[in-house]
C-alpha positions as CSV (number, residue, x, y, z in Angstrom):
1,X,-5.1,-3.2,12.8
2,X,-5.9,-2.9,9.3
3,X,-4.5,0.4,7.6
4,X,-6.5,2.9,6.7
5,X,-4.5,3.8,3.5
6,X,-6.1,1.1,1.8
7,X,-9.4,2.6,2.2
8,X,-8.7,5.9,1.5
9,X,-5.3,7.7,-0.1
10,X,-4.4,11.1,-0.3
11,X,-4.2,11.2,-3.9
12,X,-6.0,14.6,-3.7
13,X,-3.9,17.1,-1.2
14,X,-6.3,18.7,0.7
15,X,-8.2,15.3,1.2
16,X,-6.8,15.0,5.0
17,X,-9.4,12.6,8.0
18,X,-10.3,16.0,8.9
19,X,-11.4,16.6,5.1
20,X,-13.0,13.4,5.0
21,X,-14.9,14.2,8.1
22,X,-16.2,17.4,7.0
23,X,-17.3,15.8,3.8
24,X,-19.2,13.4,5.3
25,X,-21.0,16.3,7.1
26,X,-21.7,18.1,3.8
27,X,-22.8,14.7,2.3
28,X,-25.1,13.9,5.6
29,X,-26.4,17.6,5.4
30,X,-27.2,16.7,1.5
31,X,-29.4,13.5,2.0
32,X,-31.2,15.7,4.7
33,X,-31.6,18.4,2.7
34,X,-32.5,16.1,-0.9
35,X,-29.6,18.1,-2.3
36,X,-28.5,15.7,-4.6
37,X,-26.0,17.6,-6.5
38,X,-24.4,18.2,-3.5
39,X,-24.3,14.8,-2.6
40,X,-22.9,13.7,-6.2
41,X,-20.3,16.5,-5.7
42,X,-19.1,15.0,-2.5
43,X,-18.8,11.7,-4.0
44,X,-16.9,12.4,-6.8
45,X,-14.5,14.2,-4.1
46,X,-13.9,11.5,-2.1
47,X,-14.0,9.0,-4.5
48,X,-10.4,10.9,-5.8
49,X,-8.9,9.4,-3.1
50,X,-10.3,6.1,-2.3
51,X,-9.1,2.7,-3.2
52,X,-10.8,0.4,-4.4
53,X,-13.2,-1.1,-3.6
54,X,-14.8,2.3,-1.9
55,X,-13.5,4.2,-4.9
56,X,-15.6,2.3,-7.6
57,X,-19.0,2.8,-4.8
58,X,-18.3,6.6,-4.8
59,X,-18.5,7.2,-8.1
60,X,-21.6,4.5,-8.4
61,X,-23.3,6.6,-5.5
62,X,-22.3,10.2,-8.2
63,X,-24.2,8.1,-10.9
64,X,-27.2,7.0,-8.7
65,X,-27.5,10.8,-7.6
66,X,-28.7,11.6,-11.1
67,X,-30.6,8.3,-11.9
68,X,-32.3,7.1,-8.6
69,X,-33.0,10.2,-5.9
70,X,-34.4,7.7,-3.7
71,X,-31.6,5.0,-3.5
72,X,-28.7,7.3,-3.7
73,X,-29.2,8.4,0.1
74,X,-29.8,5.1,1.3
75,X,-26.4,3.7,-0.6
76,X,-24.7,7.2,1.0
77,X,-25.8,5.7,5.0
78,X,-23.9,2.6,4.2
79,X,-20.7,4.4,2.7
80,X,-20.3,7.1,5.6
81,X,-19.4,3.4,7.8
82,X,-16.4,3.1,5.8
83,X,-15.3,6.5,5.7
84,X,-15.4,7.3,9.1
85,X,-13.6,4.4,9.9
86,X,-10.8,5.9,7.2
87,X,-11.3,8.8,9.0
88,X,-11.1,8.1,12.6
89,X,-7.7,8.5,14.5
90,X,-5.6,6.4,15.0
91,X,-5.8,4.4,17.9
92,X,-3.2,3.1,20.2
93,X,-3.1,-0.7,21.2
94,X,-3.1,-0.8,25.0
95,X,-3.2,-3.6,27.2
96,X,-5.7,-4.8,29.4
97,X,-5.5,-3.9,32.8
């Protein structure tokens, strides 16, 4: 099982799963909403704790919030993948029965 400390790292304190979750919410509520400054704000947020390569497409999805409205949500729906797969708990390997 892959680690999820190579997606994301708590280099921020309060950036926790249940942080991540809950800005994916806010960021989810954003696109709906065409907030976009929201949605830049939760970007640059996460993006304090990501590795790369996730870090580098969080702060390229805060950029695209001020050049391109209509592409930033779009890049946003393929992002929230990643980072509620750092997000999710951890799950114990059982064996078949």
């Amino acid at each position: 099982m892959k680690s999820r400390t190579s997606t994301i790292q708590t280099l921020a304190d309060d950036l926790t799963p249940d942080t991540i979750r809950q800005l994916c919410t806010g960021g989810d509520w954003a696109c709906a909403h065409g907030d976009l400054g929201a949605l830049r704000h939760v970007a640059q947020h996460l993006a304090a704790g990501a590795a790369e390569p996730l870090h580098r497409e969080l702060l390229d999805l805060a950029e695209l919030c001020l050049q391109d409205p209509y592409r930033a949500p779009t890049l946003w729906g393929h992002l929230t993948a990643q980072l509620s797969q750092a997000a999710a708990p951890a799950r114990l390997d059982r064996p078949a029965r």
